[in-house]
C-alpha positions in Angstrom: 0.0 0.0 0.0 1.6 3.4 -1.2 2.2 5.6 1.7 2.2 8.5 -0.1 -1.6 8.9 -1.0 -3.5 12.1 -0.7 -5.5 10.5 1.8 -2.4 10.3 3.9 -0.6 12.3 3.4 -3.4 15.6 3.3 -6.9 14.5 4.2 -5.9 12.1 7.8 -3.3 15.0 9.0 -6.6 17.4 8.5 -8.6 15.2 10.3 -6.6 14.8 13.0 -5.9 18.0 13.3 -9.6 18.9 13.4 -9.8 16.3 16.5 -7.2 18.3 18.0 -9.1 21.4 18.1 -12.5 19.7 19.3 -14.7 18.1 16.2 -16.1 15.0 16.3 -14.5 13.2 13.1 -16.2 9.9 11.4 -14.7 8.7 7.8 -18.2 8.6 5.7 -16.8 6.5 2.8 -19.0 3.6 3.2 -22.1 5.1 4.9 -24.9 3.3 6.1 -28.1 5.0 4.9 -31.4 4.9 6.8 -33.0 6.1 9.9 -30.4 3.9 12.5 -27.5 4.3 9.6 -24.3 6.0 10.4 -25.4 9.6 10.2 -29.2 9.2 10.0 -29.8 10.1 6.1 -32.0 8.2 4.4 -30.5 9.0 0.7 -27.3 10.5 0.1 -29.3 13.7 -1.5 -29.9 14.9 2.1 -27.5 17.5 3.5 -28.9 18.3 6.2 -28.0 15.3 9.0 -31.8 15.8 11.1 -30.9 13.2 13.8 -28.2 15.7 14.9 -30.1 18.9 13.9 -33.1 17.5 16.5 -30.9 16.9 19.1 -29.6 20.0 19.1 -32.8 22.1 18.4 -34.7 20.0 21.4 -31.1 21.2 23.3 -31.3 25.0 22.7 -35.0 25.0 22.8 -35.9 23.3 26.1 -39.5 24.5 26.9 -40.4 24.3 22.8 -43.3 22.2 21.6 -42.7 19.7 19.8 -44.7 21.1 16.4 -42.5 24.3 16.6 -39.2 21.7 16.5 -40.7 20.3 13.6 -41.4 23.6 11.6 -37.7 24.6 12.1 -36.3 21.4 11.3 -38.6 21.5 8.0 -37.8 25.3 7.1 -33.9 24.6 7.5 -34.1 21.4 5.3 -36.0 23.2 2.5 -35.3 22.5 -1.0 -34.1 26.3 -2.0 -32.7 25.3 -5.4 -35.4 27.3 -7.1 -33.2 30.3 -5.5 -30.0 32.1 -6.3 -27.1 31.1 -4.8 -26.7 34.6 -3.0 -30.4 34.6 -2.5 -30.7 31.1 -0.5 -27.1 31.6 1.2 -28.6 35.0 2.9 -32.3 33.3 3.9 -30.1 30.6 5.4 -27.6 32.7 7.3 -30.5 34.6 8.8 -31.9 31.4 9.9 -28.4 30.4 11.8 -27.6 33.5 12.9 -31.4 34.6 14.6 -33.3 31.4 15.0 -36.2 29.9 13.2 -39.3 32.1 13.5 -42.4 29.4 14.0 -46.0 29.8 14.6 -47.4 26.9 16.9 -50.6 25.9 18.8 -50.1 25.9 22.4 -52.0 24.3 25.0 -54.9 26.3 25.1 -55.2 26.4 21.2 -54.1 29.9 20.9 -51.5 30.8 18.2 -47.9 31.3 19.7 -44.8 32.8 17.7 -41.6 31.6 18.6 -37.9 31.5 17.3 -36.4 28.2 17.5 -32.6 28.4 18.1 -30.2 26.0 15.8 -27.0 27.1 17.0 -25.6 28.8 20.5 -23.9 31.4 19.5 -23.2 32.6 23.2 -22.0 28.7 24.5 -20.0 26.6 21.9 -20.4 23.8 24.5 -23.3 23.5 23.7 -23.1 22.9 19.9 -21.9 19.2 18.5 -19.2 20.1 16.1 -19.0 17.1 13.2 -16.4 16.3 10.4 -17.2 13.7 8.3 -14.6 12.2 5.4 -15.5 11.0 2.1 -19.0 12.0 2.6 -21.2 10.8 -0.9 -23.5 13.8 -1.8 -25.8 12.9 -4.5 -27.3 16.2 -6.5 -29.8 17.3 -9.1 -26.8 15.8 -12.0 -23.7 14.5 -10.5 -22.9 12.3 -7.3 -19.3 13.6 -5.8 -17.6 12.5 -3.0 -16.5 15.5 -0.3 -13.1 15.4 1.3 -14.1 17.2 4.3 -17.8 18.7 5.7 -17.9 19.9 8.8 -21.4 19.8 10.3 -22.6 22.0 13.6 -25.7 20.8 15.0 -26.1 18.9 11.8 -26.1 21.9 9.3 -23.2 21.5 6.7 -21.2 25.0 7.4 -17.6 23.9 5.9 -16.3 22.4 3.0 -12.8 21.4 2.4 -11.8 19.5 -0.8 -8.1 19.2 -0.7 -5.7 18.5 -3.0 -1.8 17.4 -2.7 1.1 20.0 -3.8 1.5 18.4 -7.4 -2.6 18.2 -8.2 -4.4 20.9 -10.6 -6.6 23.0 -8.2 -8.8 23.8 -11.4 -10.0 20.2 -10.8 -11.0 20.6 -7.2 -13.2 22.8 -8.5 -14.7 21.5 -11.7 -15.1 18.1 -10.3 -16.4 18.5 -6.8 -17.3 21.7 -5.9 -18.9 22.3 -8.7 
């Protein structure tokens, strides 16, 4: 076995060094899919790991009901394809960044506005920080496989494809960012 892979000798070190600094790591190559599979997705078109993204919004959002968890957890994992780029990555960052604004029935059957938390932004220890390697994605056209994503409470926020010294960067690009 060559030593001198990119896996080696660039994607582990990264890894690693993501462990250091806190992240959970888990290699993604051969993912199980399904509900009790390794990350939870049930197709390898979902982005958004839900199992984590629950856990974490039932977390931050102690005294929410349980229909206002669901409405965030469906408005974060929307299809915004139909969307620009710019337009979906600022409807998204709001999201993040101020909550999910929900509208429930409570108790007495009265309407009840909310805004469902996905991230602590004031206690990190309170966020599960995820890198997965190799992770499949499957899209609209292509299927690619992902170096690096890094997932807080289940919401894909970094994306690393790297490439050794002597590798075209053009093809980072062209064949998996892209």
């Amino acid at each position: 076995m060559n030593q001198y892979t990119e896996d080696n000798l660039v994607e582990q070190p990264a890894m690693e060094l993501l462990n250091s600094m806190g992240w959970d790591i888990m290699n993604c190559y051969e993912e199980k899919l399904g509900k009790d599979g390794t990350l939870g997705r049930e197709t390898s078109s979902e982005i958004v790991l839900v199992r984590y993204l629950r856990e974490a919004v039932k977390k931050l959002n102690p005294t929410a009901d349980i229909d206002a968890i669901d409405m965030a957890i469906e408005e974060i994992t929307k299809d915004r394809s139909s969307l620009s780029p710019v337009a979906a990555n600022k409807e998204m960052y709001k999201l993040i960044k101020d909550g999910v604004p929900v509208t429930y029935r409570d108790e007495y059957d009265e309407d009840v506005d909310g805004l469902i938390r996905v991230i602590d932004w004031k206690d990190s220890a309170n966020n599960t920080y995820l890198m997965t390697n190799q992770l499949w994605i499957t899209g609209s056209v292509y299927k690619r496989r992902a170096d690096i994503i890094g997932f807080i409470n289940g919401i894909p926020l970094v994306f690393m494809e790297l490439k050794a010294t002597h590798r075209n960067i053009e093809n980072a690009y062209n064949d998996n960012l892209r």
